[in-house]
Backbone as a ProteinNet text record, in pm:
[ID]
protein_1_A
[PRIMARY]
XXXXXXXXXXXXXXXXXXXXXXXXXXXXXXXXXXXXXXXXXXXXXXXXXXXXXXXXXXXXXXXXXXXXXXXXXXXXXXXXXXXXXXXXXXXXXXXXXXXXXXXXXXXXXXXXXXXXXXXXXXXXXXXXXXXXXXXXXXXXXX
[TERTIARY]
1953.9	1833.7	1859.3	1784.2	1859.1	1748.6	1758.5	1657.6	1580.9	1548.7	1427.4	1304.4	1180.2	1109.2	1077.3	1112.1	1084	1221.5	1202	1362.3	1371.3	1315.4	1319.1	1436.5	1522.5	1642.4	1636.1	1717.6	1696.9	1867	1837.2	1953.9	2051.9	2026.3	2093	2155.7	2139.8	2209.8	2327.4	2438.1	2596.2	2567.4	2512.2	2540.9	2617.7	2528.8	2628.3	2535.9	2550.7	2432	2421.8	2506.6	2539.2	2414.4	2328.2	2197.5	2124	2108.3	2011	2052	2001.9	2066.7	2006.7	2110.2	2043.6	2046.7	1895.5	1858	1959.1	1980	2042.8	1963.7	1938.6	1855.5	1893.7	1822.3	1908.8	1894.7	1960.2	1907.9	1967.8	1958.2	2034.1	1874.4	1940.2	1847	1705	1592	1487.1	1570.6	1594.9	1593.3	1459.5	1491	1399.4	1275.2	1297.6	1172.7	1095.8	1121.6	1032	953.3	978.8	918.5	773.9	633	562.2	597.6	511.1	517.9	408.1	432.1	366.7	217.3	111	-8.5	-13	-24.1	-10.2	143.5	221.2	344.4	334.4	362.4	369.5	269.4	133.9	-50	-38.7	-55.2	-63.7	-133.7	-76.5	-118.8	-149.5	-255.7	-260.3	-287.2	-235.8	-241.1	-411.4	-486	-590.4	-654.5	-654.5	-700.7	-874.8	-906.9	-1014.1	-1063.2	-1199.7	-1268.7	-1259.8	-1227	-1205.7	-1337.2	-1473	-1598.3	-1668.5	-1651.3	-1741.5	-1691.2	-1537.9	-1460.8	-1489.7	-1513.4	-1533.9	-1395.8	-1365	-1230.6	-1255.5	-1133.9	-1119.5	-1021.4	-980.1	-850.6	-774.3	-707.8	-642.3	-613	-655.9	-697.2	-524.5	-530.6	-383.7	-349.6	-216.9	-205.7	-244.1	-270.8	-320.3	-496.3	-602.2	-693.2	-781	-808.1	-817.7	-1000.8	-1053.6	-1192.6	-1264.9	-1192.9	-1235.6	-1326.2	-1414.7	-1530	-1539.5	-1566.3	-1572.5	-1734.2	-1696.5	-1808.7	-1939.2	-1899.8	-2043.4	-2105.8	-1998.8	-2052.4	-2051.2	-1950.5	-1958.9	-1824.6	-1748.4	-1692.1	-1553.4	-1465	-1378.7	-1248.1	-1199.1	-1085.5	-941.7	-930.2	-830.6	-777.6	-839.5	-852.4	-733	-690.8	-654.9	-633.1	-750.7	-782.5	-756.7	-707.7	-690.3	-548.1	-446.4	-344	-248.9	-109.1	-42.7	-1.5	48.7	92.3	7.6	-137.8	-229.3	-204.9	-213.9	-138.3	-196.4	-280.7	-391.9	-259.4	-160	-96.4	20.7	33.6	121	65.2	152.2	125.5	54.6	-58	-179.2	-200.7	-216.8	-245.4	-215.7	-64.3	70	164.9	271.7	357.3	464.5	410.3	498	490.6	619.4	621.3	523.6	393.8	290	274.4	308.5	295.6	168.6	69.1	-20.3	-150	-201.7	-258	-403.4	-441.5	-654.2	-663.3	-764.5	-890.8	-980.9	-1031.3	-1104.5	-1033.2	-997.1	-919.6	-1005.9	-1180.6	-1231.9	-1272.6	-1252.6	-1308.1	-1192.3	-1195.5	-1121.7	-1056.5	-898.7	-787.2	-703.9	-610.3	-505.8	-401	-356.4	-256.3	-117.4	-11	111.7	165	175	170.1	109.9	-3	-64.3	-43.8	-34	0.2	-121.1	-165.5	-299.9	-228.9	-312.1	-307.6	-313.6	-213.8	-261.7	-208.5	-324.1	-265	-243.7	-162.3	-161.4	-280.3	-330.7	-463	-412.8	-460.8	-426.1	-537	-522.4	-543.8	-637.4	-720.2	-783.1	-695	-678.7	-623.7	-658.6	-598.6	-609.3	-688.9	-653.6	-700.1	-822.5	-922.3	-1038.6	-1066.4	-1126.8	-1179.1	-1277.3	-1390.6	-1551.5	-1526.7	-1470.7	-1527.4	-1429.3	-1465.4	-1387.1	-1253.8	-1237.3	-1152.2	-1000.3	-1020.3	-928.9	-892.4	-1028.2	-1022	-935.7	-918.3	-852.9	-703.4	-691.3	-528.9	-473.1	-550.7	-484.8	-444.9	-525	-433.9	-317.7	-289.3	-144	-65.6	-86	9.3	151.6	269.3	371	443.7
4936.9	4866	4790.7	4657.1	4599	4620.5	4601.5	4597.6	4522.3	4428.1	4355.6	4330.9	4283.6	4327.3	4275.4	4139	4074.5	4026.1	4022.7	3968.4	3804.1	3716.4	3576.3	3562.1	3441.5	3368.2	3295.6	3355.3	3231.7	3243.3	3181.2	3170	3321	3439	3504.3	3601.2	3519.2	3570.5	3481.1	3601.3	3551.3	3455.5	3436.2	3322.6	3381.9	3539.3	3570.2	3584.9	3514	3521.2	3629.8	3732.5	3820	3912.4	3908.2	3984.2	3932.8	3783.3	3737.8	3651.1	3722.1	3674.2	3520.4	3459.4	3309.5	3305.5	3271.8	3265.8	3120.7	3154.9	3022.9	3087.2	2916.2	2881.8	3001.5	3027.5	3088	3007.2	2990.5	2916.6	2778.2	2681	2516	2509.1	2377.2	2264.9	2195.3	2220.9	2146.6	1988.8	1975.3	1788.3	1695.7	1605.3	1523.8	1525.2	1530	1519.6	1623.9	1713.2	1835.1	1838	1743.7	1757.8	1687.6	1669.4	1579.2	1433.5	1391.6	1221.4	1155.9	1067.9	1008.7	917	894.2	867.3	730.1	754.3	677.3	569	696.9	651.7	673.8	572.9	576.9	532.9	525.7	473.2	342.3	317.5	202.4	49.6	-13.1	-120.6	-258.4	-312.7	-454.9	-539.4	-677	-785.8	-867.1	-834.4	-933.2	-1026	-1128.7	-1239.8	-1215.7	-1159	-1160.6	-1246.7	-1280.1	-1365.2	-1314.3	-1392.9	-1342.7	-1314.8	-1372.2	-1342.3	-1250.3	-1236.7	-1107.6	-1045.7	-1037.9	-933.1	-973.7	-1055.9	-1060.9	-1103.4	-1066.5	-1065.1	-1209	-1325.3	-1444.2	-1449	-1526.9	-1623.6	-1702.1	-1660.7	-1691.8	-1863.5	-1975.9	-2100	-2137.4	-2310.4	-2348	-2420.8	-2378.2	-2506.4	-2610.6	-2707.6	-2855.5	-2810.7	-2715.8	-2757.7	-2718.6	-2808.3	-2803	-2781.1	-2853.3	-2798.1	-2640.4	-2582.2	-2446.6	-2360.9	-2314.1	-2255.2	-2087.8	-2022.5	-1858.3	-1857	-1776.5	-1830.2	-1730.2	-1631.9	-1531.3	-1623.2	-1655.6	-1685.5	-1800.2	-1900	-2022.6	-2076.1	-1979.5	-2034.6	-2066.1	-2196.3	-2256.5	-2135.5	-2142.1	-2097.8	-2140.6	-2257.7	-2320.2	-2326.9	-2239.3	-2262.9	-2151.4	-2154.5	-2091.9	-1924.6	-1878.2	-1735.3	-1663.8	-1723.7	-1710.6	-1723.9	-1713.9	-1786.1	-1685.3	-1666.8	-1581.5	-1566.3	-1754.5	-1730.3	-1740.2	-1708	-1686.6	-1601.6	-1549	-1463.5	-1488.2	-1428.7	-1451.1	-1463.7	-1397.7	-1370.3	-1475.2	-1567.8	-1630.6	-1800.7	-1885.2	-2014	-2093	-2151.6	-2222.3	-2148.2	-1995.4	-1890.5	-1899.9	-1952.2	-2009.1	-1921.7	-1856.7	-1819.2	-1900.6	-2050.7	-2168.7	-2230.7	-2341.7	-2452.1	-2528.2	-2598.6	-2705.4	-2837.4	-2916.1	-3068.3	-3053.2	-3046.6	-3079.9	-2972.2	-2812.8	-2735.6	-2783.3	-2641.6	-2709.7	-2622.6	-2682.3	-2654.2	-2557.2	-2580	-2452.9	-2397.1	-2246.4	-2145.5	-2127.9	-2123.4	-2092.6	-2220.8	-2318.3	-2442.7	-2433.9	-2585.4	-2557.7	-2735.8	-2721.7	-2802.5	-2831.9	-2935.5	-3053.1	-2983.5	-2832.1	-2751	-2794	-2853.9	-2849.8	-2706.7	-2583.3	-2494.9	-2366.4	-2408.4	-2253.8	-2222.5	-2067.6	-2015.1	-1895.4	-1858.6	-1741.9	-1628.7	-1538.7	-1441.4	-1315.9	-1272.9	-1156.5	-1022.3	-969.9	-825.8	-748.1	-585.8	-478.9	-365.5	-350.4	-260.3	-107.8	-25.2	42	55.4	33.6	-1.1	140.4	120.5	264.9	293.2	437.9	529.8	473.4	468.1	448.1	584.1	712.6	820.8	838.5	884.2	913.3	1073.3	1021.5	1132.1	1191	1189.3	1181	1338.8	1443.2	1587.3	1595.7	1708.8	1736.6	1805.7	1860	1912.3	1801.3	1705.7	1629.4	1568.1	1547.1	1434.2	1511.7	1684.1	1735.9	1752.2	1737.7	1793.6	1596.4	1480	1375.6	1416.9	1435.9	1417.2	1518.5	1638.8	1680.7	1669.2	1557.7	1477.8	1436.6	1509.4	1428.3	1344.1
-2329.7	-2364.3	-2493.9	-2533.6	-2634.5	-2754.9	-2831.6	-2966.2	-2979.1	-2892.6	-2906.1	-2813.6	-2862.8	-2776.4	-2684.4	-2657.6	-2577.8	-2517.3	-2386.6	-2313.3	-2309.6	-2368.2	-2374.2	-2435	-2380.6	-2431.1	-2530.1	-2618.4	-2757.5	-2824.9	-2959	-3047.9	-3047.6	-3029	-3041.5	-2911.3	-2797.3	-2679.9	-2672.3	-2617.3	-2635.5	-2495.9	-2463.4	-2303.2	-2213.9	-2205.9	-2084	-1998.3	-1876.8	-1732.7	-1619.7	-1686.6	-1554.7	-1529.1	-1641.8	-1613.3	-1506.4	-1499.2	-1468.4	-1306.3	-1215.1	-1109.4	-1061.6	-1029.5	-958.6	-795.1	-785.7	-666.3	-580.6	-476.3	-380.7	-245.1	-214.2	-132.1	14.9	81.8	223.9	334.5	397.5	546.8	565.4	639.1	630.8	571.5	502.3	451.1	526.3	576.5	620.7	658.8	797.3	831.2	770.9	778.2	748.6	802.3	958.4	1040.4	1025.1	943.3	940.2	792.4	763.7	610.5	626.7	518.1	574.9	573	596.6	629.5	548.9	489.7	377.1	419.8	385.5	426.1	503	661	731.1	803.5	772.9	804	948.3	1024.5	1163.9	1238.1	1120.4	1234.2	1249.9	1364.4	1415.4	1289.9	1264.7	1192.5	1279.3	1180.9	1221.5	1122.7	1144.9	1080.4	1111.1	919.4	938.6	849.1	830.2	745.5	686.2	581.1	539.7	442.8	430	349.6	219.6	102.9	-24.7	-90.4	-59.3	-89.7	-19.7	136.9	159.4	276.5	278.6	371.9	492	545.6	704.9	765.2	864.6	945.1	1001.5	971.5	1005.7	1075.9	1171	1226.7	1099.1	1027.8	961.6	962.3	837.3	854.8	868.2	967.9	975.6	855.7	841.5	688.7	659.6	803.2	789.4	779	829.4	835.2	723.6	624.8	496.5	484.3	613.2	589	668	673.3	762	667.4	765.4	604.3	697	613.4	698.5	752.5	836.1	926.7	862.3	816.2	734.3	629	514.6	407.7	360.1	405.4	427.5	308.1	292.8	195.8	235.5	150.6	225.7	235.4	320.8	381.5	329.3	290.2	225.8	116.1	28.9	-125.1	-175.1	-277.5	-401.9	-383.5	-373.6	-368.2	-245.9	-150.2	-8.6	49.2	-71.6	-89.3	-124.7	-49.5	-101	-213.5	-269.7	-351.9	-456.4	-479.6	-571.8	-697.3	-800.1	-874.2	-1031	-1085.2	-1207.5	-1314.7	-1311	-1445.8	-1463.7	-1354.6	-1346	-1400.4	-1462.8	-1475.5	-1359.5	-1423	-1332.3	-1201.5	-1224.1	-1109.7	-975.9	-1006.9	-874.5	-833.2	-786.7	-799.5	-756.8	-745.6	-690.7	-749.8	-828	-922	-818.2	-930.9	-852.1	-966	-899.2	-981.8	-1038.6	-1013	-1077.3	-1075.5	-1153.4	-1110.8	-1059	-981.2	-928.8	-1022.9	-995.3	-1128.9	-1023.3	-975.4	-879.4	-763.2	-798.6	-708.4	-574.1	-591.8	-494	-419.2	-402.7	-326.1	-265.4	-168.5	-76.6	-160.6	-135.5	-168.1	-88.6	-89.9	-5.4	-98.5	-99.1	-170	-18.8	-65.6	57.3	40	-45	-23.1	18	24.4	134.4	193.8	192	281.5	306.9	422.5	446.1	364.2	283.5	262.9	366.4	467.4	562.6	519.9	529.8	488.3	649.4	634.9	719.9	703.2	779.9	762.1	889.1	890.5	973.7	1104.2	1226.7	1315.7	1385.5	1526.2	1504.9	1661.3	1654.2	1744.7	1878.1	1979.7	2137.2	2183.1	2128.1	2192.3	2178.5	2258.1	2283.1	2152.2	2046.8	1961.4	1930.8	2039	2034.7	1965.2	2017	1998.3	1843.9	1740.3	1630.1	1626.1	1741	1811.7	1755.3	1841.6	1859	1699.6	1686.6	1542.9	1461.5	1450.2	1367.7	1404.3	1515.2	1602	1569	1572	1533.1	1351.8	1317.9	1136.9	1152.1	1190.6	1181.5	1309.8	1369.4	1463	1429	1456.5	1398.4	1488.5
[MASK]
++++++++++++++++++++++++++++++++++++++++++++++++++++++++++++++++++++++++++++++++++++++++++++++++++++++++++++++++++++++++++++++++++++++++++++++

């Protein structure tokens, strides 16, 4: 037994480890597929063009058609804010060298670079989930 009262490691242990046994793992290593899966890895996604003023799901406007207005709120489709390469922190809120910046992000502009902003949203299940049953056996679906 040693003379002190507490068994914590400090300045005056010779560094010898034979007391203290080290655990190693037992068994093979967990594969990958058995580990979890990160939030929504694998749910079905879809591609959808929304209105930058009040979220309504659009047909994504064509580059040439410069007057397209969303059909809820009326606001143009073509503009600035609707724009991939839109970007607040960047020079004249571009992420594309532009000859000459707009002055209004939210109107609609004769920009030769727009491009629609589309995002991935996650898409809803094919399977029939009316009872809770199911709804719970889908989230630990692997």
């Amino acid at each position: 037994m040693s003379d002190r009262k507490y068994r914590q490691r400090g300045y005056q242990d010779s560094g010898d480890d034979s007391r203290r046994e080290r655990r190693k793992p037992s068994g093979p290593r967990p594969s990958p597929t058995d580990r979890p899966r990160g939030r929504g890895l694998g749910a079905p996604k879809t591609e959808v063009f929304r209105c930058h003023s009040c979220g309504e799901k659009q047909s994504p406007p064509g580059v040439q058609q410069f007057e397209e207005q969303c059909r809820k709120c009326g606001t143009a489709l073509h503009s600035c804010v609707h724009c991939v390469y839109f970007d607040t922190s960047a020079r004249h809120e571009c992420r594309q060298p532009v000859k000459e910046p707009v002055r209004s992000k939210t109107k609609a502009n004769q920009c030769e670079l727009f491009e629609p902003k589309v995002a991935q949203e996650f898409g809803a299940d094919s399977a029939d989930q009316s009872d809770a049953r199911s709804a719970f056996d889908a989230l630990f679906k692997l």
